[in-house]
N, C-alpha and C positions, 0 to 999 in steps of 0.2 A: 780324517786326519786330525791327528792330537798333538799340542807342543805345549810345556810349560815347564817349570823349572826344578831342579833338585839339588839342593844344596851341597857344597862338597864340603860333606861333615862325615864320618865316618854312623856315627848314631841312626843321620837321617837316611842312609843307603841300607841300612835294617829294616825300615819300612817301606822300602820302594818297591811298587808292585811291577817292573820292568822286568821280561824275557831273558834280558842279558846286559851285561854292561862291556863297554866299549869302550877301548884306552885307545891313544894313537900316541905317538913317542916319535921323533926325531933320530936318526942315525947316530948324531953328534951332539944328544941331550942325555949327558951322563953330570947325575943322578938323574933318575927320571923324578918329573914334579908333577904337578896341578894333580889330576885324578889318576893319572899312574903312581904317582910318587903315593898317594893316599892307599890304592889299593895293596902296593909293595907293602910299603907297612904291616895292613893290615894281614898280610900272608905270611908275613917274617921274611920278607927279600924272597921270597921265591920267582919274583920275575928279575930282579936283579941275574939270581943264581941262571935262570935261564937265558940270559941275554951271554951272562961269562962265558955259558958254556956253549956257545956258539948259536943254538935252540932258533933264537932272534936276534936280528940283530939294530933293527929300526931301520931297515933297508925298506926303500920305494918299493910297493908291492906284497910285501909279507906280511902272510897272516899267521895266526896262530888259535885254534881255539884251546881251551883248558878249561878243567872243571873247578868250581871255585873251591871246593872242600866245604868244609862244615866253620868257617871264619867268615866267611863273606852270605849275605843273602839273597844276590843273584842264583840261578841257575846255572849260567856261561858266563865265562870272558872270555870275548875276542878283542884282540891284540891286532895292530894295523901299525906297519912302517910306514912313517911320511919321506924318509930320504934325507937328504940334508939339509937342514933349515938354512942353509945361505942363498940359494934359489927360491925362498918361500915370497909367493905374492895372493894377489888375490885370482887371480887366473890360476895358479895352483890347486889357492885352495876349494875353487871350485871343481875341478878334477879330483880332488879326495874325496871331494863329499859325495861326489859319483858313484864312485871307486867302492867306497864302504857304503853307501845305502843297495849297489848293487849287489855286493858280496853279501849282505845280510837278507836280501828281498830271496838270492838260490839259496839260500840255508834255512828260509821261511821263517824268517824274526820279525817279525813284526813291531812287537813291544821293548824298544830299549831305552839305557841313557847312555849317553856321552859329550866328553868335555870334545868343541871343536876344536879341529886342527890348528894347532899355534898358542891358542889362546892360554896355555900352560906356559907359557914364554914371552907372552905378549905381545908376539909379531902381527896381530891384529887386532883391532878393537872390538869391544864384546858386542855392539849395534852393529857393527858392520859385519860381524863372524853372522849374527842369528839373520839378519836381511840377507847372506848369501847361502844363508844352508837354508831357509824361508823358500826362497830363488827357485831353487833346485830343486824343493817338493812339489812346488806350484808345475814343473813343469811336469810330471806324468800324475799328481795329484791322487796318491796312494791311500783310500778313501778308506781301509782300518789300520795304517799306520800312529804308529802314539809313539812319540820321543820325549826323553825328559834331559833336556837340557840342564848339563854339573857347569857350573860356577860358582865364585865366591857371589854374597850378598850385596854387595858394592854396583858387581858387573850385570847382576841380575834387577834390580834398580832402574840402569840404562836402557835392559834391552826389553822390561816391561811397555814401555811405548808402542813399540817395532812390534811385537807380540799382541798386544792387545788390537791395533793398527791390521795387524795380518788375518785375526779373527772374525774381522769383518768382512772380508774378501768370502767371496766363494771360490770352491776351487771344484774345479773340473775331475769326474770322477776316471780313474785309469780304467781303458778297457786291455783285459787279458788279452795275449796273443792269441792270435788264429782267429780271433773273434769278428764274424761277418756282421756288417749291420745291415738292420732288416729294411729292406726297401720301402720308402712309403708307400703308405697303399694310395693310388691314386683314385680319388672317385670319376663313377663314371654315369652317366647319366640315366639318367630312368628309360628303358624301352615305352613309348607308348603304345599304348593297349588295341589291337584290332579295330579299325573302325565298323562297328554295326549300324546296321539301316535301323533307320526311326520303326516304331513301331506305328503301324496304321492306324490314320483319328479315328476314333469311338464315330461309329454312325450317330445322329441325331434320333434321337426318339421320336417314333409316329406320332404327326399330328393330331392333337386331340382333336374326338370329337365334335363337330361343330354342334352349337347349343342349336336346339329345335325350334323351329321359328313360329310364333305363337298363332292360331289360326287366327285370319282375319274377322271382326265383328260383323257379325249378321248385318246383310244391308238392309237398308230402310227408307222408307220416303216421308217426302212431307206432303200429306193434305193440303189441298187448297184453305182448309181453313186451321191450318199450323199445327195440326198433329200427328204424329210419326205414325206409319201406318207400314204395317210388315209386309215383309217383300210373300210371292204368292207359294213359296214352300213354307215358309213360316207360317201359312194361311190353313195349309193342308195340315200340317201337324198340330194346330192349334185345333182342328176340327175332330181328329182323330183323341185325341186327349180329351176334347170336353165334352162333360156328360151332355145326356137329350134334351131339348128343348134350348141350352145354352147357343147364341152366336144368333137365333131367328130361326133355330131349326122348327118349320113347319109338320113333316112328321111327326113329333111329338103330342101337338095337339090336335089330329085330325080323329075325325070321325069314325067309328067302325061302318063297315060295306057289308054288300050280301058275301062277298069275295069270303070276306074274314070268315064268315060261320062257314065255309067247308074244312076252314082248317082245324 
């Protein structure tokens, strides 16, 4: 949503980059003024001529569209009856501002300008016209809507506050008819996962081998006169080992016999 201001100068509505321009007029507002009276002008009474001739009449409810011709630098004018301004309030005029943002939303206008209702006559004030036409967008918040608000530079001054002020606002964006909203997705909890059996402890590895137990030391005695004398296996292998004559071997030194010479 776009709002901001356009001068009612006939110059500056040459460069306004607006869809359409929007007059609204009083049943009982002859000559027409503010931005009608501007655009008559600029047509050569052509809406005068259409009002004489019955065409429009500023009756509650009438519209009109027309093409602007090669005078003006809108694309469209539409024309909107307010009725008779002796019943105009502000409760009214929030029913016109209905009225024609509706009538322009089924024609698919999105981009215009127009002077608010009254304010060509001054039966409201220009802060209070822009905070009730403000009002009215806030409520379906028509999120590429662009209006350019015609007044003189005076009333445009006042309603700079109210504007600036309203820019701040967020505004809620319109959802299109028919339009379902999507259900939250509600979460939902994690399934947990099958319980499995533990996998079986790892057996212990076989115990090592036990270390070899070292053989016990050859026994021994002790002589009566303190020296270790080997036990009687150690006696026999000692004998078997030592050459002849060693240990008191007798044989070794014996005599030869008659025995010996047969052999």
């Amino acid at each position: 949503m776009s709002v901001h201001f356009l001068a009612s100068a006939l110059d500056r509505w040459d460069d306004a980059a607006a869809g359409a321009l929007v007059l609204t007029f009083f049943s009982d507002e002859r000559p027409l003024r503010g931005a009608a009276g501007l655009a008559d002008w600029r047509l050569c009474g052509r809406l005068s001529r259409l009002i004489k001739r019955g065409k429009i009449r500023g009756k509650r409810g009438e519209t009109l569209l027309m093409p602007p011709g090669q005078r003006m630098g809108f694309p469209r004018i539409m024309l909107f009856g307010l009725g008779s301004s002796q019943k105009f309030d502000e409760d009214l005029f929030r029913q016109h501002v209905r009225w024609i943002r509706d009538v322009l939303g089924r024609a698919g206008v999105t981009s215009y300008a127009v002077q608010p209702p009254g304010r060509a006559t001054g039966l409201i004030a220009a802060r209070r016209a822009l905070e009730l036409w403000l009002e009215e967008m806030d409520k379906d918040g028509l999120e590429d809507e662009d209006v350019a608000i015609i007044d003189a530079p005076g009333a445009q001054k006042e309603m700079a506050e109210i504007l600036r002020r309203a820019q701040g606002r967020k505004v809620p964006k319109r959802k299109p008819k028919g339009t379902v909203e999507p259900k939250e997705a509600v979460a939902t909890p994690p399934v947990p996962a099958p319980a499995t059996k533990p996998a079986p402890a790892a057996k212990p590895a076989s115990a090592a081998k036990k270390p070899a137990v070292p053989a016990a030391p050859a026994a021994t005695s002790v002589s009566d006169k303190g020296a270790a004398v080997p036990a009687a296996s150690d006696k026999a292998s000692a004998r078997a080992s030592s050459p002849p004559g060693a240990n008191g071997d007798a044989g070794a030194t014996r005599k030869p016999t008659v025995d010996d010479a047969w052999d």
